[in-house]
C-alpha positions in Angstrom: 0.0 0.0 0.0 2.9 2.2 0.6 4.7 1.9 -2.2 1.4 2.4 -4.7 1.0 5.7 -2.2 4.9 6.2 -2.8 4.0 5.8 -6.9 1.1 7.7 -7.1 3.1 11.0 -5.6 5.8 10.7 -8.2 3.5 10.8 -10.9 1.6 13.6 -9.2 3.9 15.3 -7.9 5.9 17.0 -11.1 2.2 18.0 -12.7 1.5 20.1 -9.2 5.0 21.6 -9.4 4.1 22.6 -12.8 0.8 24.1 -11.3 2.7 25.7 -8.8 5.0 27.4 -11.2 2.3 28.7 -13.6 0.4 30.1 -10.7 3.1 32.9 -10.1 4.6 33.4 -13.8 1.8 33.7 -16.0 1.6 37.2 -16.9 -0.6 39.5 -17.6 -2.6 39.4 -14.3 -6.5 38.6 -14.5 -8.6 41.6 -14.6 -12.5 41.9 -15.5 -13.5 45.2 -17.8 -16.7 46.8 -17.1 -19.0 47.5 -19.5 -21.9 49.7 -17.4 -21.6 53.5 -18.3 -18.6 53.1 -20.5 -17.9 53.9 -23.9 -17.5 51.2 -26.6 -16.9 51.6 -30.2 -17.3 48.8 -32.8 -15.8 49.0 -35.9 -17.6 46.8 -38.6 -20.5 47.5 -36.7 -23.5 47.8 -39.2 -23.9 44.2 -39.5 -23.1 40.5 -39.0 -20.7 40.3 -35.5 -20.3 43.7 -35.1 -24.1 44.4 -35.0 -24.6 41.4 -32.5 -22.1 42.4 -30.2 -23.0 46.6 -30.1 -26.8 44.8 -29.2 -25.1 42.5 -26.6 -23.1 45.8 -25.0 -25.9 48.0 -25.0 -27.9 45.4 -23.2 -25.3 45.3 -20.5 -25.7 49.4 -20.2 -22.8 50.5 -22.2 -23.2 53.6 -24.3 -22.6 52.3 -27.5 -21.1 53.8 -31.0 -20.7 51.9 -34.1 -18.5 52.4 -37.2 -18.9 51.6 -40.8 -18.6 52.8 -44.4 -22.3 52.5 -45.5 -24.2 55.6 -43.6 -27.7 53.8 -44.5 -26.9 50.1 -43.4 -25.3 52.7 -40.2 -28.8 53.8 -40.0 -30.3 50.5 -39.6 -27.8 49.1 -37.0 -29.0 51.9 -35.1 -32.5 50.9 -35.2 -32.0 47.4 -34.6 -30.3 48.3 -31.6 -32.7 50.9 -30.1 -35.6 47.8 -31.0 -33.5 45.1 -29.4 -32.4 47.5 -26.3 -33.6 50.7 -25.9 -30.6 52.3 -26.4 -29.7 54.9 -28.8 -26.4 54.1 -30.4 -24.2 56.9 -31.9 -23.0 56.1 -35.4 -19.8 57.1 -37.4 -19.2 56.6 -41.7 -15.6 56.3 -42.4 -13.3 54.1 -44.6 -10.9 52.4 -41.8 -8.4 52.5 -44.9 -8.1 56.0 -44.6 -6.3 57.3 -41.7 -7.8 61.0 -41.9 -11.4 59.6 -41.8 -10.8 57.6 -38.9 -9.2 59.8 -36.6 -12.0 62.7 -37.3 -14.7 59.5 -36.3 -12.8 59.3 -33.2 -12.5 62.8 -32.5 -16.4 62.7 -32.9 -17.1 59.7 -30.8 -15.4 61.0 -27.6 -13.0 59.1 -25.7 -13.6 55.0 -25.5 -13.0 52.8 -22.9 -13.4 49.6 -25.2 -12.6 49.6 -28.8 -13.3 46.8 -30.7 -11.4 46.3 -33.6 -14.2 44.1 -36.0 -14.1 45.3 -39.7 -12.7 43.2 -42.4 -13.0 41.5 -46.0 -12.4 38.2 -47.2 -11.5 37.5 -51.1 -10.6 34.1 -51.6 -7.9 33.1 -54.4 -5.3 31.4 -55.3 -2.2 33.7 -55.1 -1.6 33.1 -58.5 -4.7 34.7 -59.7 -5.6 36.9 -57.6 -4.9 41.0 -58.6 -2.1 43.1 -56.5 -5.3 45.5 -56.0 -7.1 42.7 -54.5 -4.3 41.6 -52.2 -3.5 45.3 -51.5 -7.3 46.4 -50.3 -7.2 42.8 -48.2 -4.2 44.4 -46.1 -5.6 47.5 -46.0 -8.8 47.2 -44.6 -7.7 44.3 -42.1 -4.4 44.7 -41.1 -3.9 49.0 -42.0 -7.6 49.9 -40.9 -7.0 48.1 -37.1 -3.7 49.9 -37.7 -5.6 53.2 -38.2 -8.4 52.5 -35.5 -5.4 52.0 -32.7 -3.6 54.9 -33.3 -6.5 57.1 -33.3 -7.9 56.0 -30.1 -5.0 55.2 -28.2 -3.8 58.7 -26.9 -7.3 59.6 -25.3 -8.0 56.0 -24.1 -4.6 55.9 -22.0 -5.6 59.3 -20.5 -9.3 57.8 -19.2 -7.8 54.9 -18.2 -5.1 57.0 -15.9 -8.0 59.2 -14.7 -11.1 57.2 -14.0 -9.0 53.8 -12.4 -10.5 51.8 -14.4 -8.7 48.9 -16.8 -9.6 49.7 -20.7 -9.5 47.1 -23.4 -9.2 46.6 -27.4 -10.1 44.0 -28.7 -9.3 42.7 -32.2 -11.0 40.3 -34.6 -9.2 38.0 -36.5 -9.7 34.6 -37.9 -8.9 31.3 -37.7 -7.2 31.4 -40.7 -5.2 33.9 -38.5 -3.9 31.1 -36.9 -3.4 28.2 -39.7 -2.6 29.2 -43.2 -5.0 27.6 -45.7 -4.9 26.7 -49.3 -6.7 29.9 -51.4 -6.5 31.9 -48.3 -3.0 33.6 -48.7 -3.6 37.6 -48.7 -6.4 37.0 -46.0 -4.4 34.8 -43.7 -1.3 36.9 -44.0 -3.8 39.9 -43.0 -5.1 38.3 -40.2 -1.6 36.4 -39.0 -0.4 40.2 -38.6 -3.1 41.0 -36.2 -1.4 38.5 -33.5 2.1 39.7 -34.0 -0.2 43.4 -33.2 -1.6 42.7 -30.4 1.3 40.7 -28.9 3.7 43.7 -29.3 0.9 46.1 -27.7 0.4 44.2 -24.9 3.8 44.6 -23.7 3.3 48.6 -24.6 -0.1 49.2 -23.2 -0.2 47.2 -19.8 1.3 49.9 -17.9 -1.6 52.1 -19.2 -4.2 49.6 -17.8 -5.4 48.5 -21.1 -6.3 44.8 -22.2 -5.4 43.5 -25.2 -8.3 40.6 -26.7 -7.7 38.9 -30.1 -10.6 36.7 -30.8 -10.5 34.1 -33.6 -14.0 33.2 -34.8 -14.7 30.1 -37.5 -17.0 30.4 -40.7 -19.4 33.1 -39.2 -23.2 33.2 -41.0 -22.8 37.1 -42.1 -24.1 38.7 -45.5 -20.1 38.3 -46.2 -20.0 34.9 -46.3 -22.2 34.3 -48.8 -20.1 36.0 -51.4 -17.0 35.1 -49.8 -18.3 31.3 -50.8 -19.0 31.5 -54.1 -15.4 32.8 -54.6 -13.9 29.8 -52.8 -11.2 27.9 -54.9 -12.5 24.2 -55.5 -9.6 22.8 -53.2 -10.4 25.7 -50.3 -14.3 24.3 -50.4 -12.8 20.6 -49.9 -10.5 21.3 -47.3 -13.0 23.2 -45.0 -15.7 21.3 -45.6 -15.0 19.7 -42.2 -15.5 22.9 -40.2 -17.7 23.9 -38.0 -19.4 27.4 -38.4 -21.2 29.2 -36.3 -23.9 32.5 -36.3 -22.8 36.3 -35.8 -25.0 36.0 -32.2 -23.0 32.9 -30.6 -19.6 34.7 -32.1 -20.9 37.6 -30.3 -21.3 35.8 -27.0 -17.8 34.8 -26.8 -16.1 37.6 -27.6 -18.0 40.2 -25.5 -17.5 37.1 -22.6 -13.6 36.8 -23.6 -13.4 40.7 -23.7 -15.3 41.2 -20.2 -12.4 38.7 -18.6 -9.4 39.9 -20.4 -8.7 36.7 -22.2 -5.9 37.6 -24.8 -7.1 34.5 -27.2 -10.4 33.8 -27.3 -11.3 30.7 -29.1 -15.3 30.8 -30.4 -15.9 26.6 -30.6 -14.1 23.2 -30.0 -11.5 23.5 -33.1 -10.8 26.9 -32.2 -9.7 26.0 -28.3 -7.3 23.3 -30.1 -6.0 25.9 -32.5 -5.3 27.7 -29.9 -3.6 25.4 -28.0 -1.8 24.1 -30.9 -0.3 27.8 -31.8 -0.5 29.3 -27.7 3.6 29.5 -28.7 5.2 33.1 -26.7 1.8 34.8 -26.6 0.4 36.1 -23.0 -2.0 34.3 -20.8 -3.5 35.4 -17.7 -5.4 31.7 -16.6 -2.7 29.3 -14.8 -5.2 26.8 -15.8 -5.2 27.0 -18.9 -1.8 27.6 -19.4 -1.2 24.1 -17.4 -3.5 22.9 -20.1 -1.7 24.1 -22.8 2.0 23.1 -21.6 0.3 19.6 -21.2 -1.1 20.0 -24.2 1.3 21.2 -26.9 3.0 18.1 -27.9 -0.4 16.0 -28.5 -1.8 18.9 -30.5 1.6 19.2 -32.7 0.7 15.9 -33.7 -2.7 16.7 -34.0 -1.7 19.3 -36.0 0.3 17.3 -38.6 -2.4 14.8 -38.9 -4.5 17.7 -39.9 -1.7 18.7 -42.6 -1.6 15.2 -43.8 -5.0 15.2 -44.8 -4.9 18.7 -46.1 -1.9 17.6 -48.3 -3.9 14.5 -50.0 -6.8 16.5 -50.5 -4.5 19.1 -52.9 -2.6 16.4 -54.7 -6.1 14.2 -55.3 -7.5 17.4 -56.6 -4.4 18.2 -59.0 -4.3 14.5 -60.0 -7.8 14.7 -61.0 -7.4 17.9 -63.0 -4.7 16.9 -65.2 -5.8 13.3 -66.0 
């Protein structure tokens, strides 16, 4: 009896040391944001996530303001929020590509005590085939516009956080093809990609400023986008995420605006998503000690995982090719 005692410490013991260790280096600290009286502005707000999420924030008494190009689909946002809420949300027209337009919208809008970061466009192509222009406007809009958004709000959102106490946040929406490349997804995963190495780096520079960096990586979301985005879809993209789960605007909604409200520098939106993000955790921040223990334990199974995953992705392409030159 002693000696299956004696065993069953060894085995446990290294996995609390582990416990032990994460409990005092992970870094940053946890931290909830409030919502109730603040400010939040949503970028990509007129429709699909963004629209969700402004009704989702308003519901929890923020004073919302949403961002867009289209002034008239603006218009409706705003009165889908007031039906769903009550609230009257404050709207803004500008092209997040230009950084003069953005900066007068934020000038406009007051300070903010949450920005989120939500626009973007998705053009599916093989590189091959696809224009400069097309691959140029894909950058622009989701790498250059969160660019744009950032700079403009930063100044006057370090200054409210130093005077009202409270922690500030901005949170940015990638993809999961921000976190594995895909076949016909080149310009829109090396778009989204770039919004990690972001929001890594300004996590180190903002933390001392009290704001909370939140990079959220949603699957196939069911937006008027996606439709189009579909019908674009290279032969070989449409076989290799056929497998995927999607998910609608309202659920992406949920767990972002939960993954926000905690501070949570990846949030995951489903299953695949927690494994991806397991699977690529690599140097970035993490405020739970559980789930860092997690993802130590984790990280070799879901390297395999991972290649397994590549494997299959690999056959699909070279059935495909086979099949088009016979």
């Amino acid at each position: 009896m002693a000696s299956l005692f004696f065993l069953f410490f060894l085995f446990i013991l290294p996995f609390v040391v582990v416990l032990l260790i994460l409990t005092v280096i992970v870094r940053p600290r946890p931290v909830r944001i409030p919502l109730k009286g603040r400010h939040v502005l949503i970028s990509g707000g007129s429709s699909g996530i963004g629209l969700a999420l402004a009704r989702r924030v308003a519901a929890e008494g923020a004073r919302v303001s949403i961002l867009a190009r289209d002034p008239d689909r603006l218009r409706d946002a705003c009165d889908a929020i007031r039906l769903a809420t009550g609230v009257e949300a404050a709207a803004f027209a500008a092209d997040v590509r230009d950084p003069e337009e953005v900066a007068h919208a934020l000038e406009a809008a007051g300070h903010v005590d949450v920005l989120v970061c939500n626009h973007g466009v998705f053009l599916p192509q093989d590189l091959d085939r696809q224009s400069l222009e097309e691959i140029r406007f894909t950058v622009e809009v989701n790498l250059m516009g969160t660019f744009h958004l950032i700079k403009a709000a930063l100044p006057a959102m370090k200054q409210r956080a130093k005077e009202s106490g409270l922690p500030a946040s901005i949170a940015i929406m990638s993809s999961q093809a921000g976190q594995v490349g895909v076949y016909g997804y080149t310009a829109y995963s090396a778009s989204k990609f770039g919004l990690r190495g972001l929001a890594e780096a300004l996590q180190h520079e903002v933390i001392a400023d009290n704001i909370h960096i939140t990079l959220i990586f949603p699957p196939d979301t069911e937006t008027p986008g996606l439709a189009e985005e579909r019908k674009r879809r290279p032969d070989v993209t449409k076989m290799i995420v056929a497998s995927s789960g999607g998910m609608n605007a309202d659920d992406v909604a949920q767990k972002a605006l939960h993954g926000l409200k905690s501070a949570q520098f990846v949030v995951p939106c489903n299953f695949e998503g927690t494994m991806l993000s397991i699977a690529t955790a690599g140097l970035s921040p993490q405020r739970s000690y559980l789930m860092a223990f997690v993802e130590v334990l984790g990280a070799g199974f879901m390297r395999f995982l991972g290649l397994c995953f590549q494997w299959n992705w690999f056959n699909i392409i070279d059935k495909w090719y086979t099949k088009k030159s016979t």
